[in-house]
C-alpha positions as CSV (number, residue, x, y, z in Angstrom):
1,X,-107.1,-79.7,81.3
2,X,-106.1,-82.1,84.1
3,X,-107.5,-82.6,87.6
4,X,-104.3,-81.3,89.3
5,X,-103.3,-78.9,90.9
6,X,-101.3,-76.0,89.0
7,X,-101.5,-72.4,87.5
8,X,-103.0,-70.9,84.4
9,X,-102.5,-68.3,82.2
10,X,-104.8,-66.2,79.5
11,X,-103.0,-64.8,76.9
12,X,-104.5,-62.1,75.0
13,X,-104.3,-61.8,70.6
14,X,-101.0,-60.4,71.2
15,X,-99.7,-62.8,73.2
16,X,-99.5,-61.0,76.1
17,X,-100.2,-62.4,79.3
18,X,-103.4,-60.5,80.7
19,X,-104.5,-62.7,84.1
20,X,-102.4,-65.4,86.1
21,X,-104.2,-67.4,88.9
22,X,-103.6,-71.0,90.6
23,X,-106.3,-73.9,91.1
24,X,-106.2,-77.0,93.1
25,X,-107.6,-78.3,90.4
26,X,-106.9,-76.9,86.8
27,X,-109.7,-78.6,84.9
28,X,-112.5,-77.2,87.8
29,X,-111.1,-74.0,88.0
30,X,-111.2,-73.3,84.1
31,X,-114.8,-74.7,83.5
32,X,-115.5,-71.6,85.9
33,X,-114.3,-69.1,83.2
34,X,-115.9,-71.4,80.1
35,X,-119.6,-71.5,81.1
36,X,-122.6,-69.2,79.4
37,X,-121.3,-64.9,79.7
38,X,-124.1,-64.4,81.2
39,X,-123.7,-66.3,84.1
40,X,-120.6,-64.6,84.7
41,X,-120.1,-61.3,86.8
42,X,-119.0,-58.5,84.3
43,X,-115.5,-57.7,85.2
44,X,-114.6,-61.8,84.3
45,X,-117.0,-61.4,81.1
46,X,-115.1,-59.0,79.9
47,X,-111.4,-61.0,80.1
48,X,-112.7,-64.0,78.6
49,X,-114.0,-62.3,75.8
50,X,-109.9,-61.1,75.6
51,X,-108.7,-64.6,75.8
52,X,-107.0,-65.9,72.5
53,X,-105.3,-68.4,74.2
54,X,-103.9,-69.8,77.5
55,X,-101.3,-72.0,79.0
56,X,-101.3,-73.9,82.4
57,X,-98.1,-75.7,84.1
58,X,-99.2,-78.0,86.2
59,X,-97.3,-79.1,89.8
60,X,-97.0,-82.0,92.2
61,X,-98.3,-80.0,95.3
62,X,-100.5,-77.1,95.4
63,X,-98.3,-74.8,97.7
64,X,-96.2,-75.1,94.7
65,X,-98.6,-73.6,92.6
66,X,-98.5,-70.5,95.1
67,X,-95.1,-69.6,94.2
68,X,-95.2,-70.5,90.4
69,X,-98.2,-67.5,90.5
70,X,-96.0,-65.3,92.0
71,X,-93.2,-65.7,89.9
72,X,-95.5,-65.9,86.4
């Protein structure tokens, strides 16, 4: 993940996109998801355990990234 600003998807096994959010910073942002389950609250413990895979589009500015979440 790079230190940019951008937006993030987790896709559960089906493919199906199950949480969208932006980041000022992709590669921060996601080591906040991919830490030890229990140091995380249990509504977010219990989408990462859905999460088969993601995707993240990353953008020059992060207002951008505002309106990419809104459109994903």
């Amino acid at each position: 993940m790079p230190h940019s600003p951008g937006v993030y998807r987790f896709l559960n096994e089906e493919g199906t996109v199950i949480y969208v959010g932006k980041a000022k910073d992709l590669k921060r942002r996601m080591s906040q998801y991919f830490r030890p389950p229990e140091s995380l609250d249990r509504k977010t413990r219990a989408m990462v355990s859905k999460i088969a895979d993601l995707m993240h589009t990353v953008v020059a500015f992060e207002e951008d990234a505002f309106l990419l979440e809104k459109t994903s």
